[in-house]
C-alpha positions in Angstrom: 111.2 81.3 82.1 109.2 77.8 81.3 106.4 77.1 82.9 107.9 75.0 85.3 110.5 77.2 86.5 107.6 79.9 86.8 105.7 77.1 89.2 109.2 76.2 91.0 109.7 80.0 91.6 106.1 80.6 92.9 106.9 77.6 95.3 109.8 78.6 96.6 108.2 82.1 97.5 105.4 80.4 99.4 106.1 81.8 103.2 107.3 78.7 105.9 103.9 77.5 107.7 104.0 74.9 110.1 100.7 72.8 110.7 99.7 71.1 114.1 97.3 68.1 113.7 94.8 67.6 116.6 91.7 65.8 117.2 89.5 67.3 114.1 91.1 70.5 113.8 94.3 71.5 112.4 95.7 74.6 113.2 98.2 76.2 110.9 101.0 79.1 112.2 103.2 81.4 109.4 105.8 82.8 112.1 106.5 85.8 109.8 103.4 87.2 110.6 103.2 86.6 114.1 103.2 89.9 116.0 103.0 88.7 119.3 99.7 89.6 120.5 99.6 86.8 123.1 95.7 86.3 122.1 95.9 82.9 121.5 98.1 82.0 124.7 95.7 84.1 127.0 93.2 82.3 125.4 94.4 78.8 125.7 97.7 78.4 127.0 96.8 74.4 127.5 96.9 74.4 123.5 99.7 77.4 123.1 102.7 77.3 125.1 105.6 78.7 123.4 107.8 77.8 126.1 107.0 74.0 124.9 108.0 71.9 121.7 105.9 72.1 119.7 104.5 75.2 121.1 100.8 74.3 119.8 99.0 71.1 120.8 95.5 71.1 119.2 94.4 68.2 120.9 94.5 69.7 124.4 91.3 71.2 123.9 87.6 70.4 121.6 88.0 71.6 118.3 85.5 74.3 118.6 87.6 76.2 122.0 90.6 76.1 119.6 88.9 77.7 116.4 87.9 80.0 119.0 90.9 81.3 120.2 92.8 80.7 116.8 90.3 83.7 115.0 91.4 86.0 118.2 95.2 86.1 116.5 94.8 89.9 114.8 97.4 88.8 112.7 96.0 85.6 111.1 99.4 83.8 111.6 97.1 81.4 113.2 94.6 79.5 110.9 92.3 76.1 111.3 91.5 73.9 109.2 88.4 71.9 111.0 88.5 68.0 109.9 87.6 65.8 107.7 89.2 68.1 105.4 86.1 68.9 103.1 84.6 70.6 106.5 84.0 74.5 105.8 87.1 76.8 106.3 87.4 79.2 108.5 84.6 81.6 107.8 85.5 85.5 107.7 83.7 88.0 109.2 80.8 89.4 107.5 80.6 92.7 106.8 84.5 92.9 106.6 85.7 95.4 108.9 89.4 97.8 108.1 90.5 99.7 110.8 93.7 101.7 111.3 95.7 100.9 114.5 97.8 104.2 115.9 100.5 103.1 114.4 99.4 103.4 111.3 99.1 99.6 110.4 95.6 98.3 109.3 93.8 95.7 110.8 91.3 94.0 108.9 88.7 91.0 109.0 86.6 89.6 106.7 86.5 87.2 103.7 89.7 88.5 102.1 91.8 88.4 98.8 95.3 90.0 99.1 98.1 89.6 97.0 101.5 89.9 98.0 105.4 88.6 97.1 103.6 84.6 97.1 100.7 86.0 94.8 97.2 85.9 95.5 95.9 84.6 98.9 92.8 84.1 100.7 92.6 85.6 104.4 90.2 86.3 107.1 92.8 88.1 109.4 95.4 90.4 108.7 97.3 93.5 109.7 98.7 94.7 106.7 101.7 97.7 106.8 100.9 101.2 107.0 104.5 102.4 107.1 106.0 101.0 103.9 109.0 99.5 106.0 107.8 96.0 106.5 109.8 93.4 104.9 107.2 90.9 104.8 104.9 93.4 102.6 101.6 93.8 102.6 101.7 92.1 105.9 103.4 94.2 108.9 106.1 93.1 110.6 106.8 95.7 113.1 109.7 96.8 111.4 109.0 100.8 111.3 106.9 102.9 113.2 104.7 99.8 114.1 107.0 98.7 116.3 105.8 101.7 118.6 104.4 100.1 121.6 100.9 102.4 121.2 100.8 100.6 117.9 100.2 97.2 119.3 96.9 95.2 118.0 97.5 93.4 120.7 94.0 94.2 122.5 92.0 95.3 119.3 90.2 93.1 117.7 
């Protein structure tokens, strides 16, 4: 494979985000990683409304509220980017912290490298499969065991 194909490949492997511009913050969402955990429309459901198109409206709220509530996601399908764009990313938590939900999944925070089917991202949220079943490996997707309502990071942070 040439070197461009190799690129093109990577690319097309790159999970679908979808980015939602507000008032200097952008917040970013991966829907394959969403596990519904509601955090985020608890927290602000003036900014996250998924009854609403689009669902996420940055600008209803200062930047800082919304980072706020965007670092609750256990997931990390929510991210921020806080503008102008040379501003400091998300920071992770420090010292990282793994913890294994009932269900077997494991929910981690921190300044994170993981590597996975798009190659070698850096996190600061995730809850990564402890079953082996997800299809959206190393991330969980509540296709096994995890699925198991006691399994739910829903309230854990």
């Amino acid at each position: 494979m040439a070197d461009g194909e190799a690129a093109e490949a990577a690319t097309e492997e790159r999970p679908p985000l979808k980015e939602y511009e507000g008032e200097g913050i952008t917040v970013t969402f991966e829907p394959r990683r969403c596990l519904h955990a509601a955090a985020c429309v608890r927290g602000l459901p003036q900014v996250f409304d998924p009854s609403r198109r689009p669902w996420v409206l940055p600008g209803a709220a200062e930047p800082s509220r919304v980072a706020e509530v965007v670092r609750r996601c256990p997931s990390g399908a929510l991210q921020y980017r806080r503008r102008p764009e040379d501003a400091v990313p998300e920071p992770g938590d420090s010292p990282t912290t793994v913890r294994r939900a009932s269900a077997g999944q494991l929910v981690v925070r921190g300044d994170l490298l993981v590597t996975g089917a798009a190659g070698e991202r850096r996190e600061t949220r995730v809850v990564l499969c402890g079953c082996g079943a997800s299809g959206n490996q190393p991330y969980c997707d509540h296709s096994g065991p995890c699925a198991e309502p006691d399994g739910d990071p829903a309230g854990e942070r």
